[in-house]
ZASEPA-237866 format. One line per field, with one value per residue (C-alpha): residue number from 1; residue in one letter; chain; y, z, x. Coordinates in pm, whole numbers, padded with zeros to 5 digits. Last residue first. Example, Ala and Ser with C-alpha at 12.3 -4.5 7.8 and 13.67 -1.06 7.14 Angstrom:
! residues 2
nr c(2,1)
rest c(s,a)
kette c(A,A)
c2 c(-00106,-00450)
c3 c(00714,00780)
c1 c(01367,01230)
! end
This chain:
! residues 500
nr c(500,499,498,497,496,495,494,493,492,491,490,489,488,487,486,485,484,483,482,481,480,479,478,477,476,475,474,473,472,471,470,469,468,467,466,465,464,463,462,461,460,459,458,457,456,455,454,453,452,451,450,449,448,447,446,445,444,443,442,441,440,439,438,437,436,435,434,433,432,431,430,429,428,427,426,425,424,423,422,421,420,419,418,417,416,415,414,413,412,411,410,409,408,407,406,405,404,403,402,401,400,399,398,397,396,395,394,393,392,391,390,389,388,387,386,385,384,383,382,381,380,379,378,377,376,375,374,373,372,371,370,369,368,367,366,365,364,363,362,361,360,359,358,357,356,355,354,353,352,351,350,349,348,347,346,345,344,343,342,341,340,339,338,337,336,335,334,333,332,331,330,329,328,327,326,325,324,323,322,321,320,319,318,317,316,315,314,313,312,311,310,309,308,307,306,305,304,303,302,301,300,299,298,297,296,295,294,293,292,291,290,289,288,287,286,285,284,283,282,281,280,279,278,277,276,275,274,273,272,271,270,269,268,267,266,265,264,263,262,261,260,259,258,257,256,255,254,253,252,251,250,249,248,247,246,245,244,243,242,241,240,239,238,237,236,235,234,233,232,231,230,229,228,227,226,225,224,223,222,221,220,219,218,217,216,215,214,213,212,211,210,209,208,207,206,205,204,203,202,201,200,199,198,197,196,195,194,193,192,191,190,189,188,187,186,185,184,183,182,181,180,179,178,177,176,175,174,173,172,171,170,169,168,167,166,165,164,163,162,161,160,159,158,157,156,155,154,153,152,151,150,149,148,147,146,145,144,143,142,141,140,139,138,137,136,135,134,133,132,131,130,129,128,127,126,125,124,123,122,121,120,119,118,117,116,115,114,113,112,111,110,109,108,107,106,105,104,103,102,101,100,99,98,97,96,95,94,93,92,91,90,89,88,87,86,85,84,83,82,81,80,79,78,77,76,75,74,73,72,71,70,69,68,67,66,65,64,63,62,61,60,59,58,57,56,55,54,53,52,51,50,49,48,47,46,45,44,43,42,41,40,39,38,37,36,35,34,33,32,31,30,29,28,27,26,25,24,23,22,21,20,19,18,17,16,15,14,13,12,11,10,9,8,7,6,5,4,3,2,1)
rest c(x,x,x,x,x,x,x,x,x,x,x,x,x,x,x,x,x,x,x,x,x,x,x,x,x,x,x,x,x,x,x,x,x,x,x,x,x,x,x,x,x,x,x,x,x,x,x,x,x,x,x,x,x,x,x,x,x,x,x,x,x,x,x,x,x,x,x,x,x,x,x,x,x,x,x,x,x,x,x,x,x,x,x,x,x,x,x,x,x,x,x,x,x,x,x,x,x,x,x,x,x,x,x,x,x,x,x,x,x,x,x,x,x,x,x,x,x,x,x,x,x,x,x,x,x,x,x,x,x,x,x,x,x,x,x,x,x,x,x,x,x,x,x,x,x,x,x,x,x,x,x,x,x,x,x,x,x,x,x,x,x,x,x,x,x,x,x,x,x,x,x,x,x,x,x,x,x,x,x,x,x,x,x,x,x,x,x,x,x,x,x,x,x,x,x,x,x,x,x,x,x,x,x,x,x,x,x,x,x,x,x,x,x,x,x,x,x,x,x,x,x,x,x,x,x,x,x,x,x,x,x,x,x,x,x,x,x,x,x,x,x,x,x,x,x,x,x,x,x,x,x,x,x,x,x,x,x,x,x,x,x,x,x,x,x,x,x,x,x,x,x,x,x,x,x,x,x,x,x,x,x,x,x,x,x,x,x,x,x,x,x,x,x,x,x,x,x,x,x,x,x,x,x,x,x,x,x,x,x,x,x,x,x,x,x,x,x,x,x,x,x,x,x,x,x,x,x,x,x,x,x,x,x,x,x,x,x,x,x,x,x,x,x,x,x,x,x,x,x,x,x,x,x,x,x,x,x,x,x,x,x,x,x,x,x,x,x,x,x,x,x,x,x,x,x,x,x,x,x,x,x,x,x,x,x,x,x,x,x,x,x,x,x,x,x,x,x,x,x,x,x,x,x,x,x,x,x,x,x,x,x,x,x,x,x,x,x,x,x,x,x,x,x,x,x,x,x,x,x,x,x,x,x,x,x,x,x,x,x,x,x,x,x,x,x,x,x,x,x,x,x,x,x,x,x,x,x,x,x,x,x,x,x,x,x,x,x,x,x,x,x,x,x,x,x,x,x,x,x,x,x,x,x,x,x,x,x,x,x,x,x,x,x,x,x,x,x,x,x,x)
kette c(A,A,A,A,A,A,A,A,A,A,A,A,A,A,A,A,A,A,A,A,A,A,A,A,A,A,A,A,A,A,A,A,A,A,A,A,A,A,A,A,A,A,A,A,A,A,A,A,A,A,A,A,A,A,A,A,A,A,A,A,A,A,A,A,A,A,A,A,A,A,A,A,A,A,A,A,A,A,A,A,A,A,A,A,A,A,A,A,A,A,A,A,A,A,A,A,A,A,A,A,A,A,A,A,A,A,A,A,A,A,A,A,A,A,A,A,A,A,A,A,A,A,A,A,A,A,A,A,A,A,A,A,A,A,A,A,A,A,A,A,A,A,A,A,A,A,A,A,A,A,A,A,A,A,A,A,A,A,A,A,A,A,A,A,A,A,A,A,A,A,A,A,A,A,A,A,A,A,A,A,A,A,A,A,A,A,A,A,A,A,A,A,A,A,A,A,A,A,A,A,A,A,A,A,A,A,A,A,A,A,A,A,A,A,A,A,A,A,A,A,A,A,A,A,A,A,A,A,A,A,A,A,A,A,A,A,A,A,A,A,A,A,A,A,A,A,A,A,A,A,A,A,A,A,A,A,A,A,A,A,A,A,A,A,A,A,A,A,A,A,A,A,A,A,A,A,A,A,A,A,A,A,A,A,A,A,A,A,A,A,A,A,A,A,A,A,A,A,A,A,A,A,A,A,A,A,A,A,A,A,A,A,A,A,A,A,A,A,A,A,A,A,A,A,A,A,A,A,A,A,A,A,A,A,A,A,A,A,A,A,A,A,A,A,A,A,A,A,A,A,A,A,A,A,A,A,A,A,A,A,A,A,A,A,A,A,A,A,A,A,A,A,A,A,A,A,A,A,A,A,A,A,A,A,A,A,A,A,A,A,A,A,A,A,A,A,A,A,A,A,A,A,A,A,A,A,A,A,A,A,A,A,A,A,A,A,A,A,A,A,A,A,A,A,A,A,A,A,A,A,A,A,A,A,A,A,A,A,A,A,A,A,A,A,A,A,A,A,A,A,A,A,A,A,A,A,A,A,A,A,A,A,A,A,A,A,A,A,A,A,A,A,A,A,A,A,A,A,A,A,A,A,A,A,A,A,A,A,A,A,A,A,A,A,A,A,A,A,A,A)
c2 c(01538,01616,01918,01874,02053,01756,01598,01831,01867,01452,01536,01806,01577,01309,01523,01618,01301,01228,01548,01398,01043,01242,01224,01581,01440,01260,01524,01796,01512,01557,01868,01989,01722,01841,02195,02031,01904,02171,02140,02006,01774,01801,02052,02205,02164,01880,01684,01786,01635,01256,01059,00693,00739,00591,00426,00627,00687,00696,01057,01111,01007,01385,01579,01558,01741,01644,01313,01194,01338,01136,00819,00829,00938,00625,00405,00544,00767,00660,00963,01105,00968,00941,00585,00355,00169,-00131,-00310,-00563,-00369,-00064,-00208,-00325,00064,00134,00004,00346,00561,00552,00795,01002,01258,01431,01098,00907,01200,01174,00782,00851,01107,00901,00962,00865,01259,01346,01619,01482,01217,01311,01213,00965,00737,00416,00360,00524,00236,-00014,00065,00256,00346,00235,00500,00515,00229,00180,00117,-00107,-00021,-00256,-00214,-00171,-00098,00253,00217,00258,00226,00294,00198,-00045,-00022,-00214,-00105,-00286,-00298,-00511,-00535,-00327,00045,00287,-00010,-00202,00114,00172,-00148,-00152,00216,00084,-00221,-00009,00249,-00054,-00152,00169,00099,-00267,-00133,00181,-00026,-00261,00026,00248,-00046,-00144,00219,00290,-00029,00068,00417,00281,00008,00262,00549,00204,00168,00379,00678,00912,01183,01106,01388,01538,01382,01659,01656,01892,01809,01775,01405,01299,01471,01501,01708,01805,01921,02304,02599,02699,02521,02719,02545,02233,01873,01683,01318,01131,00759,00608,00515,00764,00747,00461,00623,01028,01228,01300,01415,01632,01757,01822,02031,02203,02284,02398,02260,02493,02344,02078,01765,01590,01243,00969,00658,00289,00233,-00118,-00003,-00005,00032,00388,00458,00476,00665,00926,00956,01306,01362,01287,00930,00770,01076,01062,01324,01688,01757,01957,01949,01668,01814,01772,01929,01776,01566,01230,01034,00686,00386,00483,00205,00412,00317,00581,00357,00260,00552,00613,00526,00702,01012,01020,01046,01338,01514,01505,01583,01902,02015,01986,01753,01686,01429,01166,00824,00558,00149,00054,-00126,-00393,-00673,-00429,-00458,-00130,-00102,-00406,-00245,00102,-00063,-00311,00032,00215,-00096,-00116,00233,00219,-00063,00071,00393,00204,-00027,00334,00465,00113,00103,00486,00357,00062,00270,00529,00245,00118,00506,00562,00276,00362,00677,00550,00780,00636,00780,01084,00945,00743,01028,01261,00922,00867,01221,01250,00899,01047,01397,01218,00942,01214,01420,01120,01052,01389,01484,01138,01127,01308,01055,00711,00817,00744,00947,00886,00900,00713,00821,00624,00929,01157,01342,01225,00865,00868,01054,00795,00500,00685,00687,00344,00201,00442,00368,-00022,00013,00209,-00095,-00350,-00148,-00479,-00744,-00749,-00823,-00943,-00656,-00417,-00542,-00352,-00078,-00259,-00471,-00180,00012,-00348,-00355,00000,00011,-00255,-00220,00167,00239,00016,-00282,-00424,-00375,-00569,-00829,-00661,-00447,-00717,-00841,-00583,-00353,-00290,00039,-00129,-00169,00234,00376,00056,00164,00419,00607,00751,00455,00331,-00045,-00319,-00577,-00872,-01158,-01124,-01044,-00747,-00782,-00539,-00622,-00735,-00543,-00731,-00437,-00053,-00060,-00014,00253,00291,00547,00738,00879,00870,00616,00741,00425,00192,00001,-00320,-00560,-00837,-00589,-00673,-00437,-00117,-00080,00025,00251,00497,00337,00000)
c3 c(-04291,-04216,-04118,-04356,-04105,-04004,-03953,-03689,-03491,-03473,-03330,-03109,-02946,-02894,-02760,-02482,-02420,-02349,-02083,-01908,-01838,-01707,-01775,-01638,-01634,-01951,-02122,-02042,-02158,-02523,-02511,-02458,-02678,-02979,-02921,-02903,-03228,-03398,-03672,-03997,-04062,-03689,-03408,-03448,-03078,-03196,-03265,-02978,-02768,-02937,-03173,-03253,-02972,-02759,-02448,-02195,-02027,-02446,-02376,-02167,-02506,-02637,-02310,-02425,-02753,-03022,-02901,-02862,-03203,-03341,-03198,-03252,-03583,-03713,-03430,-03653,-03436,-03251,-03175,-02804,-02631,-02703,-02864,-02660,-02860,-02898,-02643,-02898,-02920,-02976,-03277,-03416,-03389,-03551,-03913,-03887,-03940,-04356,-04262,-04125,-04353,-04522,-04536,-04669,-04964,-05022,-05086,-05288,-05532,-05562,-05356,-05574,-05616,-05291,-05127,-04754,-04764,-04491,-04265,-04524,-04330,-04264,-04562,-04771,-04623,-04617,-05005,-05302,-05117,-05181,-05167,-04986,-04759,-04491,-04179,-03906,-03656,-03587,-03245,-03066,-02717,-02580,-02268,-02434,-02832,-03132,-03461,-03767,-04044,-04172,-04452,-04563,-04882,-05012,-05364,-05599,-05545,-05605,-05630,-05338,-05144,-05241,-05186,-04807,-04717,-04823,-04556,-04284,-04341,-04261,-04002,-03832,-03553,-03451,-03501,-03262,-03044,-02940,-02976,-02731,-02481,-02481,-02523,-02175,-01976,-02050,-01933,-01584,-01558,-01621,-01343,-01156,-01092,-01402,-01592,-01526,-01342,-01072,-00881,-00596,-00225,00001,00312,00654,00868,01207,01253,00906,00784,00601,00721,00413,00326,00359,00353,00653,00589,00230,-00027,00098,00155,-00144,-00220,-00541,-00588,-00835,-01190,-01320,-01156,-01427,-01704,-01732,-01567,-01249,-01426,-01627,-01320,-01097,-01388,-01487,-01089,-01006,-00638,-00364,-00176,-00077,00046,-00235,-00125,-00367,-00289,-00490,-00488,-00574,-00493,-00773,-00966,-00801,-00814,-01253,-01217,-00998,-01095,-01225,-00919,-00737,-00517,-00203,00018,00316,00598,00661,00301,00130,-00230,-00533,-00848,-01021,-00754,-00507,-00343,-00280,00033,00124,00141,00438,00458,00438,00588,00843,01117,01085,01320,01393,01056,00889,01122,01073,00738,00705,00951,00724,00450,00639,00751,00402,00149,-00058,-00232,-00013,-00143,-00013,-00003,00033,00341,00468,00752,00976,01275,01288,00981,01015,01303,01176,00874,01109,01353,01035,00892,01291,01224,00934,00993,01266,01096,00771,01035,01177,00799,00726,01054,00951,00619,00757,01009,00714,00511,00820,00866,00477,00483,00766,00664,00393,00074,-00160,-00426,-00280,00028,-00134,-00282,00058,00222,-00057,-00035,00328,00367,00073,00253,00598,00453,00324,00649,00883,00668,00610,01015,01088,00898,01118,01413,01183,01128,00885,00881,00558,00345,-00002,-00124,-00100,00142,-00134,-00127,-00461,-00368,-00058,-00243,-00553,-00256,-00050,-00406,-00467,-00106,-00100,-00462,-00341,-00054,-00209,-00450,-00198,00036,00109,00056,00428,00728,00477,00234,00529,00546,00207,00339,00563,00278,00085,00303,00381,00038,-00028,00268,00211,-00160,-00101,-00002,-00214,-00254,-00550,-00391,-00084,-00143,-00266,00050,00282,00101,00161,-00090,-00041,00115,00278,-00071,-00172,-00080,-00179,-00518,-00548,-00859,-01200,-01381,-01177,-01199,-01220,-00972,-01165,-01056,-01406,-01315,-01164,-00766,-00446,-00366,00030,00295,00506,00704,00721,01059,01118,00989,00663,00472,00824,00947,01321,01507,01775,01723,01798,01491,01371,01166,00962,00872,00807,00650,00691,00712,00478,00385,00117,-00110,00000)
c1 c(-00273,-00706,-00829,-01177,-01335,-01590,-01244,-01160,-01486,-01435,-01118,-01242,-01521,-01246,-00999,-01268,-01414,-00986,-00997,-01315,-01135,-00859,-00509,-00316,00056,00008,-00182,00068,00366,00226,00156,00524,00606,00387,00581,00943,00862,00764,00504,00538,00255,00023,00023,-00315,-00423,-00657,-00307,-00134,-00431,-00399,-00594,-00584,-00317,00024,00051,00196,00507,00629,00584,00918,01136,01053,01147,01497,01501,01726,01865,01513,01351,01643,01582,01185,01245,01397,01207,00883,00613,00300,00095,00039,-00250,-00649,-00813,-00496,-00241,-00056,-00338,-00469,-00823,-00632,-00415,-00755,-00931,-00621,-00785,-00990,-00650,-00707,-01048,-00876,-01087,-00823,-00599,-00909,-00935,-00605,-00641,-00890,-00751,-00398,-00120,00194,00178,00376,00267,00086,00340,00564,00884,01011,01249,01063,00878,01170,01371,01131,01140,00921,00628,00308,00021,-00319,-00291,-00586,-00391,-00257,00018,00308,00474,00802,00846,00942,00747,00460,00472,00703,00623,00670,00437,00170,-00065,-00388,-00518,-00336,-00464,-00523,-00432,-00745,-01031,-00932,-00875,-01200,-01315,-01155,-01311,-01633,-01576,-01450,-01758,-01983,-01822,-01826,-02072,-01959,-01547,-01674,-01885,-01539,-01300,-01435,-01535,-01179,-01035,-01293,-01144,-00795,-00841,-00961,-00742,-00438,-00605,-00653,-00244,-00034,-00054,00265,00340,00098,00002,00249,00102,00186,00434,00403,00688,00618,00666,00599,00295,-00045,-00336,-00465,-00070,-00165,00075,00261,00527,00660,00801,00582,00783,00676,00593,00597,00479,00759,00634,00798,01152,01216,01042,01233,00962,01146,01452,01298,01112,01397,01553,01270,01175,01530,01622,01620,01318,01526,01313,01148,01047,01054,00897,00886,01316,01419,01769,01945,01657,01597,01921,02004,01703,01865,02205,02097,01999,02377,02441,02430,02469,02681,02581,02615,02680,02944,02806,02785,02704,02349,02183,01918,02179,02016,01968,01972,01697,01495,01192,00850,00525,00469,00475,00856,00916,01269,01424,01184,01208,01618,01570,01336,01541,01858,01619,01483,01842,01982,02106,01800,01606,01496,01487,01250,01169,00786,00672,00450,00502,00747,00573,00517,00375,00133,00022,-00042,-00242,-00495,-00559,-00681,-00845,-00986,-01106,-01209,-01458,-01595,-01696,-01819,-02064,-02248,-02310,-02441,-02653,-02751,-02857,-03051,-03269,-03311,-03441,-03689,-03791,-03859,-04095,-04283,-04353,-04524,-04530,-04264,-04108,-04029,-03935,-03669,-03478,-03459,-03346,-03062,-02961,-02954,-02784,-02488,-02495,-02444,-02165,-02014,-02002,-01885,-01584,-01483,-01510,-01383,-01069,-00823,-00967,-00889,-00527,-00250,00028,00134,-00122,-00240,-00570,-00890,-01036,-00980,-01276,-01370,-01317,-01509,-01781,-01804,-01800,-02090,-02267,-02222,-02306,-02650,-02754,-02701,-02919,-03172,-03243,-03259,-03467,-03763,-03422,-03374,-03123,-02828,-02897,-02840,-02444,-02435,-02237,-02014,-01928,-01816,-01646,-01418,-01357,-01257,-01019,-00785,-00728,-00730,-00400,-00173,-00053,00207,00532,00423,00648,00964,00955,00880,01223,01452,01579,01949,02070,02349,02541,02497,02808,02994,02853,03063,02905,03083,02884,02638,02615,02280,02351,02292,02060,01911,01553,01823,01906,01965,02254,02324,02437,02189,01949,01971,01991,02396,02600,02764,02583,02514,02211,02270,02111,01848,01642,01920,01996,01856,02019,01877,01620,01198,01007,00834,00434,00203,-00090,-00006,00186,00000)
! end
């Protein structure tokens, strides 16, 4: 659970007032941590004897895959349908009640990963939602029914519901602390920073395993190594190289002094990506919700990358995208085949290497509307919007998008998803990446039929750096509401005739 978790087991442990010290005891068996290989993977320019205590354990490795709400959410859920059990008359009221409770829950981020983890900070927000959801649902069923007998026996079941999701978080609370401190769950940290604040950082994790969070090391914030009050295992810009060398899952910013851009190129690149972020406020006195390590406030920083149920989430909707929109469009698929039939003979159907999440290699499917000469031309020739080859149908399927149909396929495999930046050719892939280094960072999500650089007018020969910039915005700011939108202003697009 990044969010609700213990801190693992040591072979060694120190005295709780250890100093922070690369070499000194409690950070457990100075053992590698391991490749699927059973290599330890090197950092060049790095001392890696620096970094051998700071090993990923194995309660670490184990609980790698939980996070906050998997224990809450169920246990909600049961409570709030323990009603069903005593009657079936306010079946139906019943289940709007545990859905909508579970929508406000989520919206009011009492699902989200914390820290300090405590059933009284939650109370207020747990015990209003559940109020407006019972008030709701009561105000609702008396409406459609006029006995007051009726709405009194559902209200009696909502407020035993209500009553049952208090007692449940609280021992799940209770259940999380203990598994902490006992060192069953925990998920392997780096602090970035050098100064008083990350000093004091680490010395709280090592103190208090309750927070969740098993110390791996420090990093200095800027690029070159400075004077330090402690060891530091390593420099930022070692910092992805890091995180796999220690199994890292929990990156905590602590020097306020580091550049934004720079921290945030490096924090994008993919192997610090799908780390949970955490920040220590600019300035304390702003709000953290409540959040904290000993006395320093922290904030969750939103997930630079799409991953956990924000990925199930968007997977489900291209699945059930794709599925109606193959059903629906048949039709136009098959006129789009004899035509293409009827312009180029046969093979109708174009397949061309590209570039996909993560950086892995896919073939995309399309309607062809010219033949090139070569692979080579295939693979090197940036555009074809010009060239005469293209014959009148084929640039009318280009105008239209029409030839990008045969992707719904590719998205039904799971190459691609319907909205996310475009697929591009390993040619230009590798020199787009050289060229401008924020370019590889939006293969951290699967690429698009249609994307939001695309609708922003960034297509043919546009800059490159520009379609990036977009590119990563829509990664960082996914929404299922922000893909609708793409979609309504691609179709607006191809109405218009804005086609490649």
């Amino acid at each position: 659970m990044s969010g609700q978790s213990a801190t693992g087991d040591h072979a060694t442990v120190a005295p709780r007032d250890a100093p922070v010290t690369a070499q000194g005891p409690g950070h457990g068996p100075r053992v590698p941590a391991a490749r699927a290989d059973g290599e330890r993977p090197g950092v060049p320019g790095l001392d890696t004897t620096a970094v051998l205590p700071y090993a990923g354990s194995r309660a670490s490795r184990r609980t790698r895959w939980l996070r906050a709400w998997m224990m809450t959410a169920p246990v909600d859920v049961v409570a709030l349908l323990v009603p069903l059990a005593l009657t079936h008359q306010y079946w139906r009221g019943t289940l709007v009640m545990a859905g909508l409770t579970v929508v406000f829950f989520a919206a009011g981020g009492l699902y989200r990963a914390r820290r300090h983890v405590s059933f009284l900070d939650e109370l207020p927000s747990l015990f209003g939602r559940l109020l407006a959801c019972g008030a709701i649902v009561a105000i609702v069923a008396a409406l459609r029914h006029e006995s007051a007998e009726y709405v009194l026996g559902f209200v009696r079941g909502v407020g035993l519901a209500a009553g049952l999701v208090l007692v449940g978080r609280a021992a799940t609370r209770e259940f999380a602390i203990v598994a902490r401190k006992r060192r069953w769950v925990e998920h392997n940290a780096i602090v970035i920073g050098s100064g008083p604040t990350a000093v004091e950082l680490a010395r709280l994790l090592r103190r208090y395993p309750q927070y969740g969070l098993r110390f791996v090391g420090c990093v200095d914030a800027r690029t070159r190594p400075a004077p330090s009050a402690h060891p530091l295992i390593g420099t930022l810009d070692q910092l992805d190289k890091l995180v796999a060398m220690v199994e890292c899952e929990v990156l905590l910013i602590a020097d306020p002094e580091c550049p934004e851009p720079v921290l945030m190129e490096i924090l994008r690149r993919p192997g610090n990506a799908e780390c949970d972020l955490w920040a220590v406020p600019a300035l304390w006195g702003s709000r953290s919700s409540g959040d904290h390590i000993g006395a320093i406030p922290i904030v969750k920083v939103g997930d630079v990358t799409l991953s956990g149920p924000r990925w199930a989430l968007k997977r489900a909707s291209d699945i059930a995208f794709a599925s109606v929109a193959l059903l629906a469009l048949s039709p136009v698929l098959l006129l789009c085949a004899v035509a293409t039939f009827l312009d180029g003979g046969r093979g109708i159907f174009f397949h061309q290497e590209r570039i996909g999440r993560h950086g892995k290699p896919f073939h995309i499917v399309k309607f062809r509307s010219m033949r090139p000469v070569d692979e080579h031309e295939s693979q090197t020739n940036w555009s074809i919007a010009h060239d005469r080859r293209v014959g009148p149908i084929g640039r009318f399927m280009r105008r239209t998008s029409l030839d990008e149909l045969p992707q719904l396929w590719n998205i039904l495999r799971g190459d691609m998803s319907v909205v996310g930046p475009r697929p591009e050719r390993p040619h230009f892939v590798e020199k787009f990446s050289a060229e401008y280094p924020t370019y590889s960072m939006r293969h951290r999500a699967p690429v698009g039929l249609t994307g939001l650089a695309q609708v922003s007018g960034l297509r043919g020969d546009t800059p490159i750096s520009d379609r990036a910039r977009f590119d990563n915005y829509y990664i960082e700011n996914w929404s299922l509401w922000l893909d609708a939108k793409v979609l309504l202003r691609t179709v607006a697009e191809v109405f218009r005739g804005g086609g490649r």
